[in-house]
C-alpha positions as CSV (number, residue, x, y, z in Angstrom):
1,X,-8.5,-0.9,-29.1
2,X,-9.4,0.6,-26.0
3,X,-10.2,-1.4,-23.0
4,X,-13.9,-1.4,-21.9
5,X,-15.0,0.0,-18.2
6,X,-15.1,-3.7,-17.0
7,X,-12.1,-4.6,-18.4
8,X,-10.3,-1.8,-16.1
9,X,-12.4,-2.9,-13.6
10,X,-11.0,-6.0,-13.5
11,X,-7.3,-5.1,-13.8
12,X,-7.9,-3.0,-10.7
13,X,-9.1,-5.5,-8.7
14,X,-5.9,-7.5,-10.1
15,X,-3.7,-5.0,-9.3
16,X,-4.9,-4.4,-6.1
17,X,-5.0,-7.8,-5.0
18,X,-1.8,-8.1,-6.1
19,X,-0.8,-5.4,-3.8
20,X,-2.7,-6.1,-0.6
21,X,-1.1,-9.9,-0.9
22,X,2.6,-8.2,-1.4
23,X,1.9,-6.0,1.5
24,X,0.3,-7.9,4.4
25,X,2.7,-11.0,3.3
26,X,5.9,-9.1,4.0
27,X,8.7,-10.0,5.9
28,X,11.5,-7.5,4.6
29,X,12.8,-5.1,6.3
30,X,12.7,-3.0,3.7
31,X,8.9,-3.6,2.8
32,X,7.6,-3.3,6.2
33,X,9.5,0.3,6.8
34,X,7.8,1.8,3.2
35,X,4.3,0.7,4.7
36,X,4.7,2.3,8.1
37,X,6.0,5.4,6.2
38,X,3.4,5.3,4.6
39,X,0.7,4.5,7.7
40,X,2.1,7.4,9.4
41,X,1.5,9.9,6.3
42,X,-1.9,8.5,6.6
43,X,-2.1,9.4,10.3
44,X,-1.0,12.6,9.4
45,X,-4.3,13.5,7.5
46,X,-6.5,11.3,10.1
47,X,-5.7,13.7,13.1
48,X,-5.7,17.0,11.1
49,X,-9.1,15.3,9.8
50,X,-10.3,14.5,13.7
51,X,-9.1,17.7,15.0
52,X,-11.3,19.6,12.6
53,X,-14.6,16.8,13.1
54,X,-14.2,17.6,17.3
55,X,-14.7,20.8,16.8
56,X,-18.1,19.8,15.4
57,X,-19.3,16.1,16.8
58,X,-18.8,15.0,20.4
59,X,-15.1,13.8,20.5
60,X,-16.3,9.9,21.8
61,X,-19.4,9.7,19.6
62,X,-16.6,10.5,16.6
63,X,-14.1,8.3,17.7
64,X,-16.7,5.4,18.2
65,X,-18.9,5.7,14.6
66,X,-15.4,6.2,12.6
67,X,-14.5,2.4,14.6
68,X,-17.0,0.9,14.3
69,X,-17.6,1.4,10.1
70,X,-13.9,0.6,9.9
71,X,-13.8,-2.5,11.9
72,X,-17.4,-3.7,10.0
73,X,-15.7,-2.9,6.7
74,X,-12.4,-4.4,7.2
75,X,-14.2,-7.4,8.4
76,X,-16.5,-7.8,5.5
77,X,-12.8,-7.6,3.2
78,X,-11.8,-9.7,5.1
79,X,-14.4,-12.3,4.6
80,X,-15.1,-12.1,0.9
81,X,-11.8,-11.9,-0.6
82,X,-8.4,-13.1,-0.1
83,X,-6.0,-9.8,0.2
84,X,-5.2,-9.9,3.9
85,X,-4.9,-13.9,4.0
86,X,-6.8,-16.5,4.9
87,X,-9.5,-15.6,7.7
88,X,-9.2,-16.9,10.7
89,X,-11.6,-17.6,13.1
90,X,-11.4,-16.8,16.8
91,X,-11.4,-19.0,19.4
92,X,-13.7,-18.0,22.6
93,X,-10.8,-17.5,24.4
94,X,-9.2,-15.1,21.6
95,X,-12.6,-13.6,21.5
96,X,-12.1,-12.7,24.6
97,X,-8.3,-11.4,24.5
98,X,-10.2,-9.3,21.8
99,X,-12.7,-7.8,24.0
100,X,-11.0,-7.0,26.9
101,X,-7.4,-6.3,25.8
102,X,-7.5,-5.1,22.2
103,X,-10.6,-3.6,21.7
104,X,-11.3,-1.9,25.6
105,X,-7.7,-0.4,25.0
106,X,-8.2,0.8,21.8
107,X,-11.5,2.4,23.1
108,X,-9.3,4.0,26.1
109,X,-7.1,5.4,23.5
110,X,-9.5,7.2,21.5
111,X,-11.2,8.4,24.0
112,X,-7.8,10.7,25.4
113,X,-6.8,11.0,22.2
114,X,-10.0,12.9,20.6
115,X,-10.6,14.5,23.8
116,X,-7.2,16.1,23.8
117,X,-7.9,17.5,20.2
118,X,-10.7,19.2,22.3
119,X,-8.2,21.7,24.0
120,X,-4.9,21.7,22.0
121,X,-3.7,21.4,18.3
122,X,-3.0,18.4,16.5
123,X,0.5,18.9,15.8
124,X,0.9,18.5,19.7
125,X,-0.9,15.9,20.0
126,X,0.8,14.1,17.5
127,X,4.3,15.3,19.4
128,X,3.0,13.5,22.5
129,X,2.5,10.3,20.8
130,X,6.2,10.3,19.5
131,X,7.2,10.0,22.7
132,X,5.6,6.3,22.7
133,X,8.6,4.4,22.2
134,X,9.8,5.4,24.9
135,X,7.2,4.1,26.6
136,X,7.4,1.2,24.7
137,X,11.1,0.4,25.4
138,X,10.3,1.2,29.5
139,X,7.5,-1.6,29.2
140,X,9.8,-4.3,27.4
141,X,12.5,-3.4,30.0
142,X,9.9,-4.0,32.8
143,X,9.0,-7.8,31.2
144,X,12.8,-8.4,30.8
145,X,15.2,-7.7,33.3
146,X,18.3,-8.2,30.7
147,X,16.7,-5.5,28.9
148,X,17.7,-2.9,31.6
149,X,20.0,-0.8,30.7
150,X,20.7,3.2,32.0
151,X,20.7,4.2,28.5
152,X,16.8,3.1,28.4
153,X,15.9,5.4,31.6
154,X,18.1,8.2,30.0
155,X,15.8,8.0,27.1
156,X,12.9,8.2,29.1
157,X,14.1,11.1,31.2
158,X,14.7,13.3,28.0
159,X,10.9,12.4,26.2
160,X,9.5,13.5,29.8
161,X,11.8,16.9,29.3
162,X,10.5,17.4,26.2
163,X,7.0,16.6,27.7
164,X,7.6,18.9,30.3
165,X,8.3,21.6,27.5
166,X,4.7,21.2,26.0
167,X,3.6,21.4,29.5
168,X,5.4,24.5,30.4
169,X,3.2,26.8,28.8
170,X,0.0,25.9,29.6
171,X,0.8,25.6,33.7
172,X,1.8,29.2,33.6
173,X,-2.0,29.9,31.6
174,X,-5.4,28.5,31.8
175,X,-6.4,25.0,33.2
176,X,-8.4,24.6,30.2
177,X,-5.3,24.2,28.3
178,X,-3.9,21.3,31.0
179,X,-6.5,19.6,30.4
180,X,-5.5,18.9,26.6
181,X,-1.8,18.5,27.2
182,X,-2.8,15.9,29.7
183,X,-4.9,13.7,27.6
184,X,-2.5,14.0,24.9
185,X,0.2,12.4,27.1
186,X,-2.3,10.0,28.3
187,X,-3.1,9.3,24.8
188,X,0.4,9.2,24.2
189,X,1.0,5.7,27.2
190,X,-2.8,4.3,25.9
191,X,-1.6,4.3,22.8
192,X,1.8,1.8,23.4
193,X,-0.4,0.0,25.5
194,X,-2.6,-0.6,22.5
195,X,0.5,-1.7,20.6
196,X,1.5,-4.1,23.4
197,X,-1.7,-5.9,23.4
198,X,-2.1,-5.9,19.6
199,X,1.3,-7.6,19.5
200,X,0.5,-9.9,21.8
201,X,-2.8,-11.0,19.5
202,X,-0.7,-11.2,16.3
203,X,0.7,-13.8,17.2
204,X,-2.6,-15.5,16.3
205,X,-4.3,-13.4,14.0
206,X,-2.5,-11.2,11.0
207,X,-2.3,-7.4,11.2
208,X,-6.2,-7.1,9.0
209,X,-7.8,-9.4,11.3
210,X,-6.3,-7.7,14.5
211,X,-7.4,-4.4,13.7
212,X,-11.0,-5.6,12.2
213,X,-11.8,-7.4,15.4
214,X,-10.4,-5.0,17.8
215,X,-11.7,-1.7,15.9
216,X,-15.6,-2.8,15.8
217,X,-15.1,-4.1,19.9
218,X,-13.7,-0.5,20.3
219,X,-16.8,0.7,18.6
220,X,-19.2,-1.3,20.7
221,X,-17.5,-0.2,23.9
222,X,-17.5,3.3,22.7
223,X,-21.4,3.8,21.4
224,X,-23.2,4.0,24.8
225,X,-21.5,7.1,25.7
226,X,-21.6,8.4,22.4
227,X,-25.2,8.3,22.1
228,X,-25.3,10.3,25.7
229,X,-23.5,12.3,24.2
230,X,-25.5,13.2,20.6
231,X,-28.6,13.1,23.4
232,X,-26.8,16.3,25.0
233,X,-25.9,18.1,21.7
234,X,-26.6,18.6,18.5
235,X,-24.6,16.7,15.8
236,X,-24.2,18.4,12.2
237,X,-24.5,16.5,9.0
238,X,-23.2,17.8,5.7
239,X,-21.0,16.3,3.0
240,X,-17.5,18.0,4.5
241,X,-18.2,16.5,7.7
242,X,-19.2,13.0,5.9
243,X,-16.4,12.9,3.8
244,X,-13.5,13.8,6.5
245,X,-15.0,10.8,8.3
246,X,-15.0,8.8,5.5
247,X,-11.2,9.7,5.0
248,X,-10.3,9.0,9.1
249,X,-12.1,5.4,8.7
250,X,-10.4,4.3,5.2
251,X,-7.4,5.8,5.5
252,X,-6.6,6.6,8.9
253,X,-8.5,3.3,10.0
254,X,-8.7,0.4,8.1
255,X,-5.3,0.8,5.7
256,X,-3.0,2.5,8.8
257,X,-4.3,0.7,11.4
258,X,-3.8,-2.6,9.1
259,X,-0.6,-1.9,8.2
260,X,0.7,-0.8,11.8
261,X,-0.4,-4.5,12.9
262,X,1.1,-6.0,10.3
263,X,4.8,-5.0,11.4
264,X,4.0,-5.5,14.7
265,X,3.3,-9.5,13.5
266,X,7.3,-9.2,12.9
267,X,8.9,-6.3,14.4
268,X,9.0,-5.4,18.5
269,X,6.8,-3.0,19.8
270,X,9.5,-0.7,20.7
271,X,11.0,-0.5,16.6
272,X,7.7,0.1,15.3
273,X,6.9,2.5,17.4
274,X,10.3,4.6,16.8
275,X,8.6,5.2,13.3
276,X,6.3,7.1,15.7
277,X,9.0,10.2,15.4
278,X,7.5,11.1,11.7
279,X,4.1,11.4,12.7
280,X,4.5,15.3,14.4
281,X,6.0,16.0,11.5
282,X,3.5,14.2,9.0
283,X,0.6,16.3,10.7
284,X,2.2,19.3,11.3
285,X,2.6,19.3,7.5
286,X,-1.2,18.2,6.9
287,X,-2.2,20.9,9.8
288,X,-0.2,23.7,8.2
289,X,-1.8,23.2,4.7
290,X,-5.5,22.1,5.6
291,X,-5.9,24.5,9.0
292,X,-3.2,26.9,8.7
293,X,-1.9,26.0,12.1
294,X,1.9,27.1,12.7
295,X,4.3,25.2,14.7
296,X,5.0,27.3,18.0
297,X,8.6,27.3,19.4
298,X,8.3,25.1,22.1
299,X,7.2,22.5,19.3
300,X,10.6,22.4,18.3
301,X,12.5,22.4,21.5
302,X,10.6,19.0,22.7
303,X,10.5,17.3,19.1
304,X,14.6,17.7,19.3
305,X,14.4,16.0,22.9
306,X,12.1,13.3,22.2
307,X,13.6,12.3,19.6
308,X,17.0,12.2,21.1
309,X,15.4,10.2,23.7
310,X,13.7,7.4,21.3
311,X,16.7,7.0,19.1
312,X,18.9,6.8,22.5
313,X,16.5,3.9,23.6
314,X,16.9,2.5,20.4
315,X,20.8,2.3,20.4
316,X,20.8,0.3,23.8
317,X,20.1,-2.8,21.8
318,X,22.8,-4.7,22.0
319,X,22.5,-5.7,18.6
320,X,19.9,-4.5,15.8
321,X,16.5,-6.2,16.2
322,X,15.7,-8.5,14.1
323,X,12.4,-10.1,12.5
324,X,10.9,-12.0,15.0
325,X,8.5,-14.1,12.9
C-alpha cells in the first residue's frame, strides 16, 4: 500500500527534523566542513541571484526586504519547533549587543556589498570577499600579541596584491568602475567584521538564533533608506524577480547564514572564513551558467594570490585549530 499525502507529510517533517537537530548540534570537524561547503554553494546562487535583482530594485531596499523576511522567518522556526535547539531569550543587554554590533554590521555589509554588484560582476565580488581571512587572521593577531607572526603580514601583503590586480584595470578606465571594486573590498573587511561580532554573540545564542536576531535588526536599520529609495524609483514586480528573492532569503539567508554561525559557535573566525576561498569559485560557476558571465584573466591571477595568502595565514598556526566549544 501506498502511503497517503499526510503520511509523507509527516515523514518529511521527521526527516527534516532529524536533519536540522544533526546539523545545528554538530561538533565534528568533519560535519561542520560539509555544511560550510555547502553554505558557500548556497552563496554562490545568492550573489549571482542579487547581482541580477540590482540591476532591477535599489541595491539597499533589496538587501533590507530579503533581511528582514529571513530574520522574521527564521525567528518564527525558531519559536514553534525544535530544529535549531531550544530558544533562547535575550537579555537587554544581549539585545543590545544585537542591535548595535550584529545587526548595524550586518546592515553595513549589505549595503557595500549590493552596491558593489551595482558597478562590477559578481564573480569579483565574490573574489574580494575571499580575501576575508586574511582579514580575519590580521584582526585575531591585533587582539593577541602571541599571535603575531611575519608569516600572517606576508599573507596579508599577497591578498592586497591580488586586490591590487582587480584594481588594476579599472584605475587605468572609468571611475565608475572604482567605485565597484571599492565597495567590493569594503564589503570584503565589513564582512569579517560581521563574523567577528557574530562570534562574539555565539557564545550566547546558537548559530539560528544569531542570524534570526541580527538579520531582522539589519532589516530595520536598512528600511528607512530603502523606502527613499523606492520613493526615487520605480520598483518592478513579477514572479522572476519574486522568486530570485525568495531563493537569496531561504537559501542564501536563513539556511547559509545559519549554518555559517553555527561553525563560528566552534571554530575561529579566521578557519571559517578560509572556507571563504570556494565561494569565487561557487559563483563564478552559478554566474557562468545563469548570466553567461566569463571569468577575465586578471580573475585568475588574484584568485592564485589570495589564496596563497589565506592558506599562508593559515599555516602560521602553530598547531592546527581546534574546536573551541
Amino acid at each position: 500500500m501506498r502511503p497517503s499525502a499526510l503520511e509523507k507529510s509527516i515523514l518529511a517533517f521527521a526527516l527534516a527534523d532529524w536533519l536540522t537537530r544533526a546539523v545545528f548540534s554538530s561538533k565534528n570537524s568533519t560535519a561542520l566542513a560539509a555544511i560550510l561547503v555547502f553554505a558557500v554553494v548556497l552563496w554562490g546562487g545568492n550573489n549571482v541571484g542579487t547581482k541580477w535583482l540590482v540591476g532591477s530594485w535599489p541595491p539597499v531596499w533589496t538587501g533590507g526586504t530579503r533581511f528582514l523576511c529571513a530574520g522574521f522567518l527564521l525567528l518564527g522556526l525558531l519559536r514553534v519547533t525544535n530544529w535549531f535547539g531550544t530558544y533562547v531569550t535575550p537579555t537587554r543587554a544581549m539585545k543590545r549587543q544585537l542591535w548595535w554590533q550584529g545587526g548595524l554590521s550586518l546592515a553595513a555589509y549589505i549595503v557595500a556589498f549590493n552596491g558593489a554588484l551595482r558597478f562590477t560582476s559578481a564573480s569579483h565580488m565574490a573574489l574580494y570577499l575571499g580575501a576575508s581571512p586574511v582579514w580575519a587572521l590580521l584582526w585575531e593577531a591585533h587582539d593577541d600579541p602571541t599571535a603575531r607572526q611575519p608569516r600572517r603580514y606576508l599573507a596579508a601583503l599577497l591578498a592586497l596584491i591580488g586586490v591590487g590586480v582587480l584594481l588594476w584595470p579599472s584605475l587605468k578606465t572609468s571611475s565608475l568602475n572604482l567605485r565597484g571594486e571599492l565597495l567590493a573590498f569594503a564589503a570584503s573587511v565589513l564582512w569579517t567584521n560581521y563574523g567577528r561580532q557574530s562570534r562574539k554573540l555565539t557564545k550566547t545564542l546558537n548559530g539560528a538564533e544569531v542570524t534570526a536576531h541580527t538579520m531582522w535588526r539589519a532589516g530595520v536599520w536598512l528600511l528607512p533608506f530603502g523606502l527613499i529609495e523606492v520613493a526615487r524609483t520605480s520598483l518592478p514586480l513579477n514572479l522572476k524577480l519574486l522568486g530570485v528573492q525568495a531563493y537569496c532569503v531561504v537559501a542564501g539567508g536563513v539556511v547559509a547564514f545559519g549554518l555559517w554561525n553555527q561553525a563560528l559557535r566552534y571554530w575561529p573566525t579566521s578557519r571559517v572564513f578560509l572556507f571563504n576561498n570556494l565561494i569565487p569559485l561557487s559563483t563564478m560557476t552559478w554566474a557562468y551558467f545563469c548570466l553567461g558571465e566569463a571569468a577575465t584573466p586578471t580573475f585568475w591571477v588574484a584568485l592564485l594570490f589570495i589564496a596563497t595568502g589565506v592558506v599562508l595565514g593559515q599555516m602560521s598556526e602553530a598547531k592546527p585549530i581546534g574546536l573551541t566549544g
